[in-house]
C-alpha positions in Angstrom: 70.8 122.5 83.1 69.7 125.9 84.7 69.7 126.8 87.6 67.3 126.1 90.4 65.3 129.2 91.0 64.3 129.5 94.9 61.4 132.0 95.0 61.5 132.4 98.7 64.0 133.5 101.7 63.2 130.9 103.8 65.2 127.6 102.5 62.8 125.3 103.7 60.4 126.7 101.9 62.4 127.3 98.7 63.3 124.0 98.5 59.7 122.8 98.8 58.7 125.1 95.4 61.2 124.3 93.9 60.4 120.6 94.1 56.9 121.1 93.4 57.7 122.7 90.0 60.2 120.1 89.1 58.9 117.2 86.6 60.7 114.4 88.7 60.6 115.3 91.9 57.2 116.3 92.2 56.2 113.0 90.5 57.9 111.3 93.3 55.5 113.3 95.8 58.7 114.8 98.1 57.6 116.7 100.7 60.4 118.9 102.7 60.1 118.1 106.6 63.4 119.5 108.0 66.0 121.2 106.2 69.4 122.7 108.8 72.6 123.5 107.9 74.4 120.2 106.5 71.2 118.1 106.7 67.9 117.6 105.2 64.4 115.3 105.8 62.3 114.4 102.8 59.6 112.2 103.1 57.6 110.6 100.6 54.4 109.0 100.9 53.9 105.2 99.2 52.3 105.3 95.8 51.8 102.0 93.5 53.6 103.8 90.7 56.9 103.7 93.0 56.6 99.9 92.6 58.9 97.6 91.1 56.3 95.2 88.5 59.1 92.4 89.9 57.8 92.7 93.3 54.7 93.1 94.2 53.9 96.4 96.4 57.7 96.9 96.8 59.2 100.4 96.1 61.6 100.2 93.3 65.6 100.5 94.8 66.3 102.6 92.1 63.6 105.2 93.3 65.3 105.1 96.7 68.6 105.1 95.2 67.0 108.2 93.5 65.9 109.7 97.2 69.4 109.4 99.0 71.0 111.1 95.8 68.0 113.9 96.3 68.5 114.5 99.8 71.9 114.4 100.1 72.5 117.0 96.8 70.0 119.6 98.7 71.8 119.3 102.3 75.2 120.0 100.3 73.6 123.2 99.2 73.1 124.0 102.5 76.2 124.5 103.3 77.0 127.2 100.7 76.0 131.2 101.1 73.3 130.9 98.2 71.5 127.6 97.8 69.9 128.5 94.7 73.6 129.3 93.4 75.5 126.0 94.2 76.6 124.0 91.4 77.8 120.6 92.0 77.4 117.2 90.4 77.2 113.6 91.9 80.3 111.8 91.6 79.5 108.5 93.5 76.5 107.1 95.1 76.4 104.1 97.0 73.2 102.5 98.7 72.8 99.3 100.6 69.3 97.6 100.7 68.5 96.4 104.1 64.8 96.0 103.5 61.7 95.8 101.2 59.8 99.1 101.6 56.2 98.9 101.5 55.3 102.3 103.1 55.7 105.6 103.1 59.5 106.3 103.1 61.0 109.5 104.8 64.9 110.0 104.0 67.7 111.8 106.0 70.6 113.2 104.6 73.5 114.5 106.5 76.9 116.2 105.1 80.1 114.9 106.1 82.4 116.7 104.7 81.8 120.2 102.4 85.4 121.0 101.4 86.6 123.7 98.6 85.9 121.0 95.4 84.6 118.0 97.3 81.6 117.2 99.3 80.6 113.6 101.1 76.7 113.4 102.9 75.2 110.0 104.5 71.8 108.8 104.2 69.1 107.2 105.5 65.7 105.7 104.4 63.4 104.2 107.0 59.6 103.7 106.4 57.1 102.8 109.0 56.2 99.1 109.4 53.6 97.4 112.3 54.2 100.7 114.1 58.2 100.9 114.6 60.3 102.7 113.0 62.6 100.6 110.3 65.9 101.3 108.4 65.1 100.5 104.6 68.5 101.4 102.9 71.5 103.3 103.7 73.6 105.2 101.0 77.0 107.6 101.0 77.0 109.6 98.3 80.2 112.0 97.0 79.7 115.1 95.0 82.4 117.6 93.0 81.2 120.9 94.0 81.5 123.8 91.3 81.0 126.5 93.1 78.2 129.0 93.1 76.7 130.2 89.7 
């Protein structure tokens, strides 16, 4: 796989065209909202082809599954000198379902740990539902990190 080409200095930015150019990710509609060192906010807004055909206006857990994995791989690159450069690969991902969502979802990853070859972020997907704010799923995902390229 290549690597990610950021066209612009500012990361938040960056990460946005970078998305936008990407086959999966801009199917999935992710929008950048917040991107700091160590943590990132995606949000992505509810579309029937997100659905699981099992469950009726339901987003698919493997598409969520798919976001904290997403989220948490872009906030690790945060925490190197080049963001464009950082090479790393998921090693484990782990996400607890809490909820159906049926809205737009908006995910929050955070970095626990960025060591030398390992790296260990937290996340968070909530969606909107009768006007609160509600936790959807919850994943920990660990990474090996290569390096820069």
């Amino acid at each position: 796989m290549s690597r990610p080409e950021f066209a612009h200095d500012d990361v938040a930015t960056a990460y946005q065209q970078y998305i936008d150019s990407h086959g999966f990710l801009s199917w999935l509609g992710l929008a950048v909202e917040t991107v700091e060192n160590g943590r990132v906010v995606f949000a992505v807004p509810y579309d029937e082809k997100l659905t699981n055909p099992a469950s009726e206006g339901v987003v698919h857990g493997g598409i969520t599954a798919s976001l904290v994995d997403t989220a948490s791989g872009f906030a690790l690159r945060t925490t190197f000198d080049d963001p464009a450069a950082a090479r790393l690969t998921t090693t484990d991902l782990d996400v607890s379902y809490l909820r159906p969502a049926t809205g737009d979802l908006r995910v929050e990853a955070e970095v626990i740990r960025a060591g030398d070859s390992m790296g260990v972020t937290d996340g968070l997907i909530t969606t909107e539902h009768d006007g609160e704010t509600k936790d959807v799923a919850v994943g920990r995902t660990s990474y090996r990190l290569l390096g820069e390229a």
